[in-house]
C-alpha positions as CSV (number, residue, x, y, z in Angstrom):
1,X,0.0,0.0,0.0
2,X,1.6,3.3,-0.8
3,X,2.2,5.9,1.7
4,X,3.1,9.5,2.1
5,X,5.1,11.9,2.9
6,X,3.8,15.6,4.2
7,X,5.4,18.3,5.1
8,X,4.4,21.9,6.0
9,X,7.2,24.6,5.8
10,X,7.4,27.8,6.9
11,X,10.6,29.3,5.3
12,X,12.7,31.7,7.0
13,X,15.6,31.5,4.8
14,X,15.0,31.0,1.2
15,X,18.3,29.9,-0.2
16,X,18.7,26.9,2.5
17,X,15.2,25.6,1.6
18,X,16.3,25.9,-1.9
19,X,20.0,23.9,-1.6
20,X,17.7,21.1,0.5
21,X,15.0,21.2,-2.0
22,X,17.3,20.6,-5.1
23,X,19.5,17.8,-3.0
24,X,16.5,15.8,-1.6
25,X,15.3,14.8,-4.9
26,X,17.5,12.6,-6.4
27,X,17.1,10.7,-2.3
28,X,13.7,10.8,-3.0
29,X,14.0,8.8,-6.1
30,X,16.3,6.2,-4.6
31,X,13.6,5.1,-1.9
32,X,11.1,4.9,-4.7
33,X,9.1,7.9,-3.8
34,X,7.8,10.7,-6.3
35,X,6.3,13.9,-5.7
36,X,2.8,15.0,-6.0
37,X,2.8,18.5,-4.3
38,X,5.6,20.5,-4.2
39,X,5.1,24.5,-3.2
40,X,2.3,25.7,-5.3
41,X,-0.2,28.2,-4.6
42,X,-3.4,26.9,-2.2
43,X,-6.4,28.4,-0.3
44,X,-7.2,27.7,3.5
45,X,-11.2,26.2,3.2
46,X,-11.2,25.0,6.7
47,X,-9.4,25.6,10.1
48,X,-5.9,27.7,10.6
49,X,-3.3,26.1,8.1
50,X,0.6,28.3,9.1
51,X,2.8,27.3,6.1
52,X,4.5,28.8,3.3
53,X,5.1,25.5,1.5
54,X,3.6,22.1,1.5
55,X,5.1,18.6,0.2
56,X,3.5,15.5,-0.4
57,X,5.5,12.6,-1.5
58,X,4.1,9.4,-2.6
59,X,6.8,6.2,-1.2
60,X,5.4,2.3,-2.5
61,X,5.2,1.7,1.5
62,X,4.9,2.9,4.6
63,X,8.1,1.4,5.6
64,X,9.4,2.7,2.6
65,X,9.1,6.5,4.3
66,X,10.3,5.9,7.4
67,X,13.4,4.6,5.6
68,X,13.4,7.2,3.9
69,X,13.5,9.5,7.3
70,X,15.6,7.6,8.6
71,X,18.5,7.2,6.3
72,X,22.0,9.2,7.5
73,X,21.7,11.4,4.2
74,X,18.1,12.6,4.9
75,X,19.8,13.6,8.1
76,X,22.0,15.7,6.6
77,X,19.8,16.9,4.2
78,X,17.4,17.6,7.3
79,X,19.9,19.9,9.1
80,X,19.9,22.0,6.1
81,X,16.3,22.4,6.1
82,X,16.2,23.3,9.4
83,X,18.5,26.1,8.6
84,X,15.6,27.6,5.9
85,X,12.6,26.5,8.1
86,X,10.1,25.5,10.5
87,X,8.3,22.4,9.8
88,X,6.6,19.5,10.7
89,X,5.8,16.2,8.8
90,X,4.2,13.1,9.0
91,X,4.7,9.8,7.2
92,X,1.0,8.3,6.7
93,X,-0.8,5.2,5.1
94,X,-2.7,5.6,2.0
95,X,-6.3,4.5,2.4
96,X,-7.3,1.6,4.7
97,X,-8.9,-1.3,4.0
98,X,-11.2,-0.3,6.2
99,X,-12.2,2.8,3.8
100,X,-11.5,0.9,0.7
């Protein structure tokens, strides 16, 4: 079952989001994952939503993510995003059997 990657940024330094952006890729590949949202312009329709930037990245698994998260370059890669922003993620399950 796929899974997912999400991540809401709020950028405080431009340049370091950009340099983490354009190395992350290429790790995102090699876990099997592929984006579906990545920035773009969006509208608030419900509740408070505080981020610049959003990313959603499909992985072929769950465990697949958490791999991903896990891996010493993401950590690395991590630290510069840090440096460009404040976010939070969550890895998360496609849909459930129980809502198929």
């Amino acid at each position: 079952m796929s899974a997912y990657f999400v991540i809401n940024l709020k950028v405080t330094n431009p340049s370091k989001v950009e340099q983490y952006s354009d190395e992350v890729a290429s790790l995102v590949e090699e876990f099997g994952g592929r984006y579906l949202v990545r920035g773009g312009n969006y509208d608030v329709l419900e509740g408070k939503w505080d981020a610049d930037r959003v990313v959603v990245v499909e992985f072929p698994s769950f465990e697949a993510v958490k791999s991903f998260h896990a891996s010493g370059r993401y950590a690395y890669l991590h630290k510069i995003c840090t440096e460009g922003a404040v976010s939070s993620a969550i890895a998360i399950e496609g849909v459930s059997p129980l809502y198929a």
